[in-house]
GUVOVO-96025 format. One line per field, with one value per residue (C-alpha): residue in one letter; x, y, z. Coordinates in steps of 0.2 Angstrom, whole numbers, plus 5000, padded with zeros to 4 digits. Each point is the difference from the previous one (the first is absolute). Example, Ala and Ser with C-alpha at 12.3 -4.5 7.8 and 13.67 -1.06 7.14 Angstrom:
res: A,S
X: 5062,5006
Y: 4978,5017
Z: 5039,4997
***
This chain:
res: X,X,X,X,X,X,X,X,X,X,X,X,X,X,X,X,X,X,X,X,X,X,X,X,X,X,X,X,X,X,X,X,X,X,X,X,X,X,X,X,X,X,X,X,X,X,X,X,X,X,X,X,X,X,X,X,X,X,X,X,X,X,X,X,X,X,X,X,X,X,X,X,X,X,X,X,X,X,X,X,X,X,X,X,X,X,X,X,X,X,X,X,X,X,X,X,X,X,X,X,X,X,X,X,X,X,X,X,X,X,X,X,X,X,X,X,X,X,X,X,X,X,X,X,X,X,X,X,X,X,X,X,X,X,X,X,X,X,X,X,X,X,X,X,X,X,X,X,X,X,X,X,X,X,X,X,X,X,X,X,X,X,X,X,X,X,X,X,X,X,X,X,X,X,X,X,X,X,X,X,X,X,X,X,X,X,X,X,X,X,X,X,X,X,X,X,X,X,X,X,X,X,X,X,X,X,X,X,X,X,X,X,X,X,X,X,X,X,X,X,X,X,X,X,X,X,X,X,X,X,X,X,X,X,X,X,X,X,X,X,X,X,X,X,X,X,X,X,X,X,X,X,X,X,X,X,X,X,X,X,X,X,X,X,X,X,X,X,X,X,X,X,X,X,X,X,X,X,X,X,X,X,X,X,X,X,X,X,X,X,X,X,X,X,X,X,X,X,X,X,X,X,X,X,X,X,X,X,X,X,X,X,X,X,X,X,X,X,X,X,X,X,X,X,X,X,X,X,X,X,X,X,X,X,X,X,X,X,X,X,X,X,X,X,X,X,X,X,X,X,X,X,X,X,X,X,X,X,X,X,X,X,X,X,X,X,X,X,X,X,X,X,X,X,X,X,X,X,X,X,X,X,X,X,X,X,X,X,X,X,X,X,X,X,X,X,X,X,X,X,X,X,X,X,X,X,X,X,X,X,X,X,X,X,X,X,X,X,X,X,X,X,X,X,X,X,X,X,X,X,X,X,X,X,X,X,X,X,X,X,X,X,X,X,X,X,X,X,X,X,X,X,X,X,X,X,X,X,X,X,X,X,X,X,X,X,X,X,X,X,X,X,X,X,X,X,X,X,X,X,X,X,X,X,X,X,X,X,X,X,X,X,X,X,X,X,X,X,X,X,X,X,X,X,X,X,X,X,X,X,X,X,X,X,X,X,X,X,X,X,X,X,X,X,X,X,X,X,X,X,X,X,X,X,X,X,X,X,X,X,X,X,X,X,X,X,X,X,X,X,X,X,X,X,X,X,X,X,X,X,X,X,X,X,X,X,X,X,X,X,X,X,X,X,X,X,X,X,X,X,X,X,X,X,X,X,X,X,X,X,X,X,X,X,X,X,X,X,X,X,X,X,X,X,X,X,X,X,X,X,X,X,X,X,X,X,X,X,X,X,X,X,X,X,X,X,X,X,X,X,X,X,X,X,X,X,X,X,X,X,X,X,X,X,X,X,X,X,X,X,X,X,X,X,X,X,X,X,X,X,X,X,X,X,X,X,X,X,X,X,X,X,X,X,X,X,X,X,X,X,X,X,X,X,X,X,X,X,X,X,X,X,X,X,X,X,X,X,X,X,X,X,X,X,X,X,X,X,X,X,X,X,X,X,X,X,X,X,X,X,X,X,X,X,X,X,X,X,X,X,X,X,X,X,X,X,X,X,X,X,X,X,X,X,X,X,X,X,X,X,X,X,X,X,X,X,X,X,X,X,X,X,X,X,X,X,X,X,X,X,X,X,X,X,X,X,X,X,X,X,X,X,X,X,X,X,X,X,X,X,X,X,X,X,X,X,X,X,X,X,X
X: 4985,5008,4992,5009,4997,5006,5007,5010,5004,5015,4999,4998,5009,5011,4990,4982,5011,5007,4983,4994,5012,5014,4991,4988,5019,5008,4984,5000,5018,5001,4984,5012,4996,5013,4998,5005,5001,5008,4999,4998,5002,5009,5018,4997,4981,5006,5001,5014,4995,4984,5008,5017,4989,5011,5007,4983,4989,5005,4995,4994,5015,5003,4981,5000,5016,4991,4984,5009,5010,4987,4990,5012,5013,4996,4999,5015,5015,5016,5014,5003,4986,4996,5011,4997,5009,5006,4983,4989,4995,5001,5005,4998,5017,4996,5006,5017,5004,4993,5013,5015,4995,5001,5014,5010,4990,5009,5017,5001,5008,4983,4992,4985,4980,4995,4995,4984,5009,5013,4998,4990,5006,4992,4998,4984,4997,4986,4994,4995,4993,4984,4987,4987,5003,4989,5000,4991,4986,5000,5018,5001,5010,5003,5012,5020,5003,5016,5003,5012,5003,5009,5004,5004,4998,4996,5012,5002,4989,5014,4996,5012,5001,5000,5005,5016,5016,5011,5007,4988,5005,4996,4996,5017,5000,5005,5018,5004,5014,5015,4994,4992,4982,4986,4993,4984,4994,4998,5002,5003,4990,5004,4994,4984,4988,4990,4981,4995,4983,4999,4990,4983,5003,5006,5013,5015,5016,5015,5012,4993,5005,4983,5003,4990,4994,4991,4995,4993,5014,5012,4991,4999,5018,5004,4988,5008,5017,4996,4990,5018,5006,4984,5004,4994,5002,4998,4990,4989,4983,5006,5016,5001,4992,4999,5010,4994,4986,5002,4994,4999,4992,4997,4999,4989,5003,4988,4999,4992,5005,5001,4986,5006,5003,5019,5006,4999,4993,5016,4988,5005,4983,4993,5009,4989,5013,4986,5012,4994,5010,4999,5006,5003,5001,5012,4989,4996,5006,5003,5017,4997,4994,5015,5012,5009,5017,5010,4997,4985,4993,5003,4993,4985,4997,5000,4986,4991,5002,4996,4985,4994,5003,4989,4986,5001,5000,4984,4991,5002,4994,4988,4995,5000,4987,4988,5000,5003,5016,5017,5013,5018,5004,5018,5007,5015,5006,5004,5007,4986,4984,5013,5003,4980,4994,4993,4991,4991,4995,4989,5012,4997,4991,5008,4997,5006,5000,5002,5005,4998,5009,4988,5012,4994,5016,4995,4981,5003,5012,4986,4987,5010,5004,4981,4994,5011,4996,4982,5002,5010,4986,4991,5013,4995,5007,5004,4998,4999,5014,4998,5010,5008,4988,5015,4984,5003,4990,5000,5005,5017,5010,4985,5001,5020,4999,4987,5009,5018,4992,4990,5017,5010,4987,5001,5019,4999,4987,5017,5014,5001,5005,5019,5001,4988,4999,5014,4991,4986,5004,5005,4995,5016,5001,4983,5007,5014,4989,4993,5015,5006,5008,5020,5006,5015,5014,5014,5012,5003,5006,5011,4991,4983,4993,4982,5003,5008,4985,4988,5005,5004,4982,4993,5010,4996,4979,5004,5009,4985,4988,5010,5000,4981,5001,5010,4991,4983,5007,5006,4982,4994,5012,4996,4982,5004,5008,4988,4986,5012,5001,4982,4994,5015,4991,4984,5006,5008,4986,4991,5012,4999,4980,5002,5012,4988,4984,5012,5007,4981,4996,5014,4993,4982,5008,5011,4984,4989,5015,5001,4982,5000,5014,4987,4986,5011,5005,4980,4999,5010,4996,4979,5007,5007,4986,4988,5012,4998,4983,4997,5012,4989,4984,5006,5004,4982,4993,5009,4994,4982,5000,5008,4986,4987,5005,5000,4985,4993,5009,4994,4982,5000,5006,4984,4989,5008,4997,4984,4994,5008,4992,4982,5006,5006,4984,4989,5007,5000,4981,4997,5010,4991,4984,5007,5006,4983,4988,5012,5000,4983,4998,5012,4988,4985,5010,5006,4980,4992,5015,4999,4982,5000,5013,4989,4985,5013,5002,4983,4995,5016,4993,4980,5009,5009,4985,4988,5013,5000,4983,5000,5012,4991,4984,5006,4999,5015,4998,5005,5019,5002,5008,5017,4996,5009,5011,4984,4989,5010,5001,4981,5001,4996,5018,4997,5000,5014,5005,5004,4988,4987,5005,4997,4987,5005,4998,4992,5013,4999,4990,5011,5000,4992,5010,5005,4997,5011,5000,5007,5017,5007,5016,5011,5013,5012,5007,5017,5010,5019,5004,4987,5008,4995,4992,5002,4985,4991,4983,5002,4988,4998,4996,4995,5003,5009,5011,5013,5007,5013,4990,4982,5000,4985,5005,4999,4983,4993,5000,4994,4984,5006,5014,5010,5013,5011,5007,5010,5003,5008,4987,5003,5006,5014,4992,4997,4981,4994,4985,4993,4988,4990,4992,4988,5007,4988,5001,4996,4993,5016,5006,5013,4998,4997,4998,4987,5006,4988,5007,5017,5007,5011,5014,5011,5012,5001,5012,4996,4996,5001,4985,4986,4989,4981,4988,4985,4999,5003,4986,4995,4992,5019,4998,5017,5008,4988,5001,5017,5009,4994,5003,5010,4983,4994,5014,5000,4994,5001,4989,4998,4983,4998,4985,4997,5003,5012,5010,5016,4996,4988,4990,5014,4993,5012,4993,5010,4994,5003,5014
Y: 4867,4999,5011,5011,5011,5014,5002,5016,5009,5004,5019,4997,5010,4993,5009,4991,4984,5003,5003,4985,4988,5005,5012,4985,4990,5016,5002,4982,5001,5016,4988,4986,4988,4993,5005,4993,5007,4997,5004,4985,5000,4996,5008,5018,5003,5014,4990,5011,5015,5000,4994,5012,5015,5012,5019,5010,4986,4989,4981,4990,4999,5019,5003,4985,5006,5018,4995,4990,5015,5011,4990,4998,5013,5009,4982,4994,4993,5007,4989,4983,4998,4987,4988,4983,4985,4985,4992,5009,5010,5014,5009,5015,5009,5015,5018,4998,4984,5009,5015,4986,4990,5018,5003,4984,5001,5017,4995,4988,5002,4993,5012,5009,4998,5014,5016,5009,5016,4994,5007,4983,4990,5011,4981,4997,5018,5000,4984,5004,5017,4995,5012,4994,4998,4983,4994,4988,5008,4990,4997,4996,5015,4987,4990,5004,4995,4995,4995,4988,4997,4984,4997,4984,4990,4983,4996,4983,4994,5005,5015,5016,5015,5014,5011,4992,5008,4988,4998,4995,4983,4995,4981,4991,4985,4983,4993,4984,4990,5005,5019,5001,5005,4987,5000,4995,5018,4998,5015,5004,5011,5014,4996,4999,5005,4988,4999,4995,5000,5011,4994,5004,4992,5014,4999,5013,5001,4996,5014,5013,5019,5009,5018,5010,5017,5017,5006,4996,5009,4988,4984,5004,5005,4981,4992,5011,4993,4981,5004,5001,4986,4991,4988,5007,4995,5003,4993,4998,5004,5010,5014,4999,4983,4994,4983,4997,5003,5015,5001,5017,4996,5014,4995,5010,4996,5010,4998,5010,5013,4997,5009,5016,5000,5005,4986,4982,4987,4987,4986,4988,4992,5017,5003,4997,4997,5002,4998,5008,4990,5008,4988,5006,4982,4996,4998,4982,5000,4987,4995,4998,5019,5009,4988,4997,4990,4998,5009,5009,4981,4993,5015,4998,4981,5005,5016,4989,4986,5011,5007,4983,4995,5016,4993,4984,5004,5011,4988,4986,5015,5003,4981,4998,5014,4996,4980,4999,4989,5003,4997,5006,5016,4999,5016,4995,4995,5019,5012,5014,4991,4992,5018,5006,4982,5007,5013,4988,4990,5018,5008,5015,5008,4998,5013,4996,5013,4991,5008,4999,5004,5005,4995,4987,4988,4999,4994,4981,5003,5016,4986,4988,5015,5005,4982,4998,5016,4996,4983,5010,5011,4989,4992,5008,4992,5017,4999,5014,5005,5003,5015,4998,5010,5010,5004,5019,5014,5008,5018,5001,5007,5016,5001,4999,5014,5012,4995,5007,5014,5005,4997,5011,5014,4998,5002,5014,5009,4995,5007,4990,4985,4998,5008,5013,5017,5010,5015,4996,5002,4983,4993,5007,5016,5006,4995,5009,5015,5000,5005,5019,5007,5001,5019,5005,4993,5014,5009,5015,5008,4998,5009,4992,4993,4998,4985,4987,5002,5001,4981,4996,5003,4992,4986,4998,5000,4988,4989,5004,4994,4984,4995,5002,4992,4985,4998,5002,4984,4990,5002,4996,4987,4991,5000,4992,4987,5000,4997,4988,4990,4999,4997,4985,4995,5001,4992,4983,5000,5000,4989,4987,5002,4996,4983,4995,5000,4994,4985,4997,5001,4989,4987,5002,4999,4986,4991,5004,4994,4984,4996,5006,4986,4986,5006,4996,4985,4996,5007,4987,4984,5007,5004,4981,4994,5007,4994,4982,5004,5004,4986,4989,5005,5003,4979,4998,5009,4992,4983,5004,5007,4984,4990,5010,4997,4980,5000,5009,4989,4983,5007,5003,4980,4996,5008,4995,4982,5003,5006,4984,4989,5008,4997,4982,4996,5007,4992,4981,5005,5001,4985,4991,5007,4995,4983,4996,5005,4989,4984,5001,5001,4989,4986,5006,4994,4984,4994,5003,4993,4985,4997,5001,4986,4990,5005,4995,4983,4998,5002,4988,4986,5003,4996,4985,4993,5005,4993,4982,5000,5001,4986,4989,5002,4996,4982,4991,4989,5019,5005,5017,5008,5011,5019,5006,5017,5009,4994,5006,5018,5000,4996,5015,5005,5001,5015,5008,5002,5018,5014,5005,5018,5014,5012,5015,5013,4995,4999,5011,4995,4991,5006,4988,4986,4996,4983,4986,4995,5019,4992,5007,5008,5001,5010,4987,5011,4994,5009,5000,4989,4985,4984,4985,4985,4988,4989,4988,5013,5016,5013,5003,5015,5000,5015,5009,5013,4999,5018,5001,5017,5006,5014,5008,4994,4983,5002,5007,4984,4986,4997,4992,5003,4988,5002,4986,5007,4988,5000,4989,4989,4998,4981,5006,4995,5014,5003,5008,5011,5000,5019,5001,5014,5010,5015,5014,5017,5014,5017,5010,4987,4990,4982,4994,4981,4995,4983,4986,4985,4992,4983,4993,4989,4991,4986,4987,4986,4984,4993,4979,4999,4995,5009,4995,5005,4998,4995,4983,4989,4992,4985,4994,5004,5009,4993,5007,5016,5000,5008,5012,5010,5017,5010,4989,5003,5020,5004,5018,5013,5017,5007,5020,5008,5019,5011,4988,5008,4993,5009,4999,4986,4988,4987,4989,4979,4987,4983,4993,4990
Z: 5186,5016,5017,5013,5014,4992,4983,4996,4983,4992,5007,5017,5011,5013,5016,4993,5001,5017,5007,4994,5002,5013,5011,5007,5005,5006,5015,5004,5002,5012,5011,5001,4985,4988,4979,4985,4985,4983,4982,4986,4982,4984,4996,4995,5008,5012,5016,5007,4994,5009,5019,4996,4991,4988,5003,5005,5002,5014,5001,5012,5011,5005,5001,5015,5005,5002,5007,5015,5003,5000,5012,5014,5000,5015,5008,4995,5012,5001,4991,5008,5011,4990,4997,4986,5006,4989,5003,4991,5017,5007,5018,5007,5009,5013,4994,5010,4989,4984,5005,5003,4982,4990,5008,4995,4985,4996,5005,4986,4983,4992,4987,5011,4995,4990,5006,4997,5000,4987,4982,4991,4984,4987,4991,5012,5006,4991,5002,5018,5000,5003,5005,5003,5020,5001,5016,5012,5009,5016,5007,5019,5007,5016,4992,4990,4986,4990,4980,4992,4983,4991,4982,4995,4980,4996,4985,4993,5017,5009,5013,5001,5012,4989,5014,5007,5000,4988,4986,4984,4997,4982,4993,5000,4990,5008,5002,4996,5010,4983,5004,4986,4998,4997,4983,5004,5005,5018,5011,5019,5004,5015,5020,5001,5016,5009,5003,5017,5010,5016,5016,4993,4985,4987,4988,4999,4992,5014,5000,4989,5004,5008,4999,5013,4992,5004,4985,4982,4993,5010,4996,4982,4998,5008,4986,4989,5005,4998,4984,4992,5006,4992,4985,4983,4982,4984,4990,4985,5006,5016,4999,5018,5003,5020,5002,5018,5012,5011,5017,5010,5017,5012,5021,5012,5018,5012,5019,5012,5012,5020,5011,5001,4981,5000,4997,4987,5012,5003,4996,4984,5001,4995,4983,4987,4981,4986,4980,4986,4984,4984,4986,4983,4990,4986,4982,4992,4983,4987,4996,4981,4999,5013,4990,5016,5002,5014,5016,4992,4997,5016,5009,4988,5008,5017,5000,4989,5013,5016,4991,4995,5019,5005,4986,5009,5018,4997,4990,5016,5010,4989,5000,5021,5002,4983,5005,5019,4996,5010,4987,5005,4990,4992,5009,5000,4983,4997,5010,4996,5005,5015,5007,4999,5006,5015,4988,4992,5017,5004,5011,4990,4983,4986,4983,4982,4987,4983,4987,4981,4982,4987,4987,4990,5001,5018,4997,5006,5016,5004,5001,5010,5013,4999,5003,5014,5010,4996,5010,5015,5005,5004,5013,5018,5016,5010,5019,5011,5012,5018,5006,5020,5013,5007,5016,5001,5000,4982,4998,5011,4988,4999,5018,5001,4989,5007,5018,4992,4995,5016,5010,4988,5002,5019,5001,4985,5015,5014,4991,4983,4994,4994,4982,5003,4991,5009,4999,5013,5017,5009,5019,5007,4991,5005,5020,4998,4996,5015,5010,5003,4985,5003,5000,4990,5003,4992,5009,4991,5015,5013,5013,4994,5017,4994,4988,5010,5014,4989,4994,5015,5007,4982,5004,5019,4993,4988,5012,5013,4987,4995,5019,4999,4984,5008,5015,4990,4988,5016,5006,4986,4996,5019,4997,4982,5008,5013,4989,4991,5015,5002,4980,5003,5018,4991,4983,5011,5007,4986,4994,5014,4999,4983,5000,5015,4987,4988,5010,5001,4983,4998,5012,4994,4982,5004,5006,4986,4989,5012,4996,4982,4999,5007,4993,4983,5006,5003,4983,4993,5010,4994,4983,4999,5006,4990,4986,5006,5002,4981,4995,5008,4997,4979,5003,5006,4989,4984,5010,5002,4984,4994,5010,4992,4984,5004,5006,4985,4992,5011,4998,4982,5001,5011,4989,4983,5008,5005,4985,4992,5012,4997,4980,5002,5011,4988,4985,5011,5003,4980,4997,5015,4992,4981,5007,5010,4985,4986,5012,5001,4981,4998,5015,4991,4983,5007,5007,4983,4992,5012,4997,4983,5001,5011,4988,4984,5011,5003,4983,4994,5012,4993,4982,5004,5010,4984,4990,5011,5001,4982,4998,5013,4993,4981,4993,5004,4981,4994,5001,5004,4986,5005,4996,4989,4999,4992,5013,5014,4992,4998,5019,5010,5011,5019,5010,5004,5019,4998,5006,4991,4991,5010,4992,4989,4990,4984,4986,4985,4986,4985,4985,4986,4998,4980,4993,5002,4981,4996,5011,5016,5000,5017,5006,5008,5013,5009,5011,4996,5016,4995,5006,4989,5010,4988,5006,4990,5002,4991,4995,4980,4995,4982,4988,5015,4996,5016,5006,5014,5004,4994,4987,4993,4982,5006,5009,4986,4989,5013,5010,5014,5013,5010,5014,5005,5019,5010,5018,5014,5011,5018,4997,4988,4983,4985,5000,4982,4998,4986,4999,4985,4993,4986,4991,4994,4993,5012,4993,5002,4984,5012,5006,5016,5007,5013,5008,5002,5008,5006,5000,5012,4995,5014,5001,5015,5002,5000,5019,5006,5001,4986,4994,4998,4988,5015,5017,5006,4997,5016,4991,4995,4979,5001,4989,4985,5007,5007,4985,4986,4985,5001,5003,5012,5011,4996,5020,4996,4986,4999,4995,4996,5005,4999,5014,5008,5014,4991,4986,4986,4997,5012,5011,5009,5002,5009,5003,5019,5002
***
């Protein structure tokens, strides 16, 4: 579905059509505004028909023809007042110039205008007999008018007058150098016309014929003449198909009348040229349904190209006023959007009247037509037109009249104007009147002496009375010129009263205009200035607006910093807090770990002097048997010099433990990165069941749990811990280990030193004592004791060195 403004049936009448579409362009162009209007379609829709009309029924054409006529006829000028140049202007001639150019115009062998008074074409007789009489209510009766009429074709994009006295020239083909013509088709085609763009940027056709008529009956019977000349074919879809676009363009040039309102004011700045252009579009059709060849074929091309073009340059326009852009609109790739270009840029309205085929062979190209009129309505750049103040008083050509009127009654009531009724008594006739009536002049007899006195004495008072008469005139005529005299002494007067106040005015105006002229100067100079001014204070103001945004920016920094400072303080408080507390742990730790190595010293001094003591106060006949390896592991180990464990929470109770003599079975659990020490000391593990991962499988058939970790010590060596734990069932039916104690395996290398198995004696018996078995010299042990803080059941024992 496509929308219009107005859509129109198939018997619509061509009156209900003007009044629509035409009658709107016809007002505007009698108030001064240009017009544009043109009909689009396929081949075969009725474009012509509706601007053309048929016998009875006129079209667009005549009915606009007959409205403008109708409107100005009693205001027209007489012939030539106007005169086009070759410019696309228009000047105006006085009536003595007129009279000389119809003259000439005469004298020529050049076929005349028509005539309103010649018998019409009974072809377009009926075309024109319109009536209905519209006219345009509100016409300024100040002003003349005059009408002009072109008719020109755009065939092939080539543009032709249609109204120039030559010869038709047809397509001649082209003629190689053998003069022969050129097989490839190509054709010369006839002199074309030329577009050119005026001083206010129109576009007109240079040299086309402009035809000045009075009537509509004369303007038709020029369209008429060109409308034969116009190129039509037959084709397949169209008897009488149009092979080019037809442009009928109708000039009104309008001027006012001077201040008495007898004459047209002499003043080309006062003409105002409004064009009405009514363009009757050749169809688009599709070659593969007109089966055109040839000619038919290439005119085919160019209408659909200049149609195309016309899509296009409405779409860009289209475009420009939808998105704001400014892209250039191709008016110049055809000659028809070329020629309207200053239509499309708003120096006027312009009106299309699509019209549509109801065949069904048409559907497709109707849609495409539809679709693109759909998109043109919506296209509005018009722009209104300022008519020339001409600064008169309105009315004249009223007042001219009544005062010609007045006058003729006055010298009716004198004696009559020239041409008047010749039964009414003149001026002269009533004087004559007025003398004594002459007697009889006949002589019948020759003694008659009573005729010749009697006109003697009728003659004698009438010359009596003329003397009277005379000197009554000179009288009057001396105190005429008397009175003359005086009205002339009073008028110079007047006169020289008046150039006096007008040399004043002059002065005073010649001052004013002096000061106007500085004041504009002051004007200026201020106006630059304040231009400076504003420059400057925009500069200060990007600048303080740049220095508030850096120091928003600089105090957004401070506080960003502050607020890190406060952060970075605050967190050096808890680490100095942290730091203080753990060092005075760890001082605390240190003196209870040194006194219990002074206690452990102690305690080691008390044995040996129990054991000297024992030794001194034994018999010396006895030798003192060497303890052997059992005795030594009956002896009691010394205390270690590590602190005592810290207290804690109670550990959970242990589950019963089974008997030895059922057998323990271990989980022997290794990690896949276990590095073998390969030391002479190695932990056995009997009925072990070794895992690189526990699984519950595995847990489920041993008691006991051991975990072999290694880790690097501080002096480079691999250090072993051993972790054992008990394995137990919970409720849920899964297993679980509780860890009860861990060894601690480390490798040392051997040093230069010896080692001793005790402290030097001082008595000088080193040499027993020096050297003993690998126990003795075993200075460290590892204890486990429950609730350990290295884990469970660990204690840690070292002997001083």
């Amino acid at each position: 579905q496509y929308s219009f403004k107005e859509v129109f049936g198939t018997l619509v009448v061509q009156k209900e059509l003007f009044d629509v579409v035409a009658k709107p362009l016809v007002e505007d162009l009698i108030r001064g505004k240009n017009g544009l209007l043109f009909t689009y379609g396929v081949t075969g829709s009725g474009k012509t028909h509706t601007m053309t009309g048929s016998p009875g029924d006129g079209g667009l054409l005549p009915r606009c023809l007959a409205m403008i006529f109708n409107s100005i006829g009693p205001f027209q000028a007489k012939r030539f007042v106007f005169k086009l140049d070759d410019k696309n202007g228009v000047d105006v001639q006085s009536e003595v110039e007129a009279l000389l150019e119809r003259q000439r115009r005469e004298a020529l062998p050049v076929p005349k205008t028509p005539s309103g008074k010649r018998q019409l074409d009974p072809e377009f007789a009926d075309m024109i007999n319109v009536q209905d009489h519209c006219k345009v209510e509100e016409v300024d009766e100040d002003n003349v008018y005059g009408v002009f009429v072109s008719y020109i074709e755009i065939y092939n994009n080539y543009i032709y007058d249609l109204l120039e006295e030559v010869p038709f020239e047809s397509i001649k083909p082209k003629w190689n150098s053998c003069n022969t013509p050129v097989r490839n088709g190509d054709f010369v085609p006839p002199q074309s016309k030329i577009l050119r763009e005026d001083q206010n940027h129109n576009m007109y056709v240079t040299g086309c014929t402009e035809v000045e008529v009075k009537s509509t009956e004369e303007a038709f019977e020029v369209f008429w003449r060109g409308q034969k000349k116009r190129r039509i074919a037959n084709t397949q879809l169209n008897r009488e198909s149009s092979r080019s676009h037809s442009v009928f363009i109708i000039k009104l040039a309008q001027a006012p009348l001077d201040a008495d309102g007898d004459n047209v004011l002499q003043e080309k700045e006062q003409i105002t040229l409004s064009q009405l252009s009514l363009v009757d579009l050749a169809g688009s059709e599709r070659t593969n349904r007109t089966k055109a060849e040839g000619n038919r074929l290439r005119e085919a091309g160019n209408i659909n190209q200049s149609l195309m073009t016309l899509r296009t340059c409405i779409e860009v326009l289209r475009e420009n006023q939808l998105y704001g852009t400014n892209k250039m609109v191709p008016y110049r790739d055809s000659k028809l959007t070329h020629l309207f270009k200053n239509y499309f840029d708003g120096e006027g309205k312009v009106r299309m009247i699509v019209c549509v085929n109801p065949k069904a062979e048409d559907y497709e190209e109707s849609l495409q037509v539809m679709r693109f009129a759909e998109m043109t309505q919506e296209v509005e750049v018009a722009r209104p037109v300022d008519r020339p103040l001409c600064g008169l008083t309105p009315g004249r050509r009223l007042r001219n009249q009544a005062f010609r009127e007045e006058l003729s009654r006055k010298l009716e009531l004198r004696g009559g104007p020239v041409g008047a009724d010749p039964e009414e008594p003149s001026a002269a006739e009533l004087f004559f009147q007025s003398f004594p009536p002459l007697p009889s002049c006949e002589l019948l007899d020759i003694n008659d002496d009573q005729t010749l006195p009697k006109l003697i004495e009728a003659l004698e008072q009438r010359h009596k009375m003329r003397q009277m008469l005379a000197e009554e005139f000179a009288k009057n005529v001396l105190a005429f010129k008397t009175m003359l005299q005086e009205f002339d002494s009073s008028v110079a007067s007047k006169e020289n009263y008046i150039q006096g106040k007008l040399a004043e005015k002059e002065k005073t105006i010649t001052g004013q205009r002096t000061e106007l002229e500085r004041l504009e100067k002051k004007i200026k100079t201020l106006e630059y200035k304040i231009e400076i001014l504003e420059k400057t204070a925009t500069i200060y103001e990007e600048d303080k607006r740049n220095l508030q945004q850096e120091l928003e920016s600089k105090s957004q920094k401070l506080q960003r910093q502050a607020s890190d400072k406060r952060r970075l303080e605050a967190r050096l408080q808890g680490m100095v807090t942290e730091t203080s507390l753990k060092w005075e742990k760890e001082c605390e730790r240190r003196v209870a770990a040194k006194q219990l190595e002074m206690q452990n010293k102690l305690w080691v001094k008390d044995e040996k002097l129990k054991q000297l003591k024992a030794i001194v106060t034994e018999p010396r006949a006895e030798r003192p048997e060497r303890p052997s390896r059992e005795r030594e592991r009956e002896k009691p180990l010394p205390r270690s010099v590590s602190p005592s464990p810290a207290p804690s929470a109670p550990a959970a109770p242990l589950r019963p433990r089974r008997s030895r003599s059922a057998g323990e079975r271990w989980v022997d659990h290794r990690p896949p990165g276990h590095v073998p020490t390969e030391t002479l000391l190695q932990p056995r593990v009997p009925r072990a069941i070794t895992v690189e991962a526990p699984s519950e499988r595995a847990l489920a058939r041993c008691d006991r749990y051991l975990l072999t970790h290694q880790e690097l010590a501080s002096d480079g060596e691999i250090q072993t811990k051993l972790i054992k734990g008990d394995v137990f069932r919970t409720r849920g039916g899964g297993q679980a280990v509780q860890f009860t104690d861990i060894e601690t395996l480390k490798q040392e290398s051997p040093t230069g030193r010896k080692r001793r198995s005790s402290p030097p004696d001082p008595t000088g018996d080193a040499a027993d004592s020096e050297w003993t078995d690998v126990e003795t010299r075993c200075s460290v042990a590892v204890e486990m004791r429950a609730g350990s803080a290295l884990g469970p059941g660990f204690q840690h024992h070292a002997q001083p060195k």
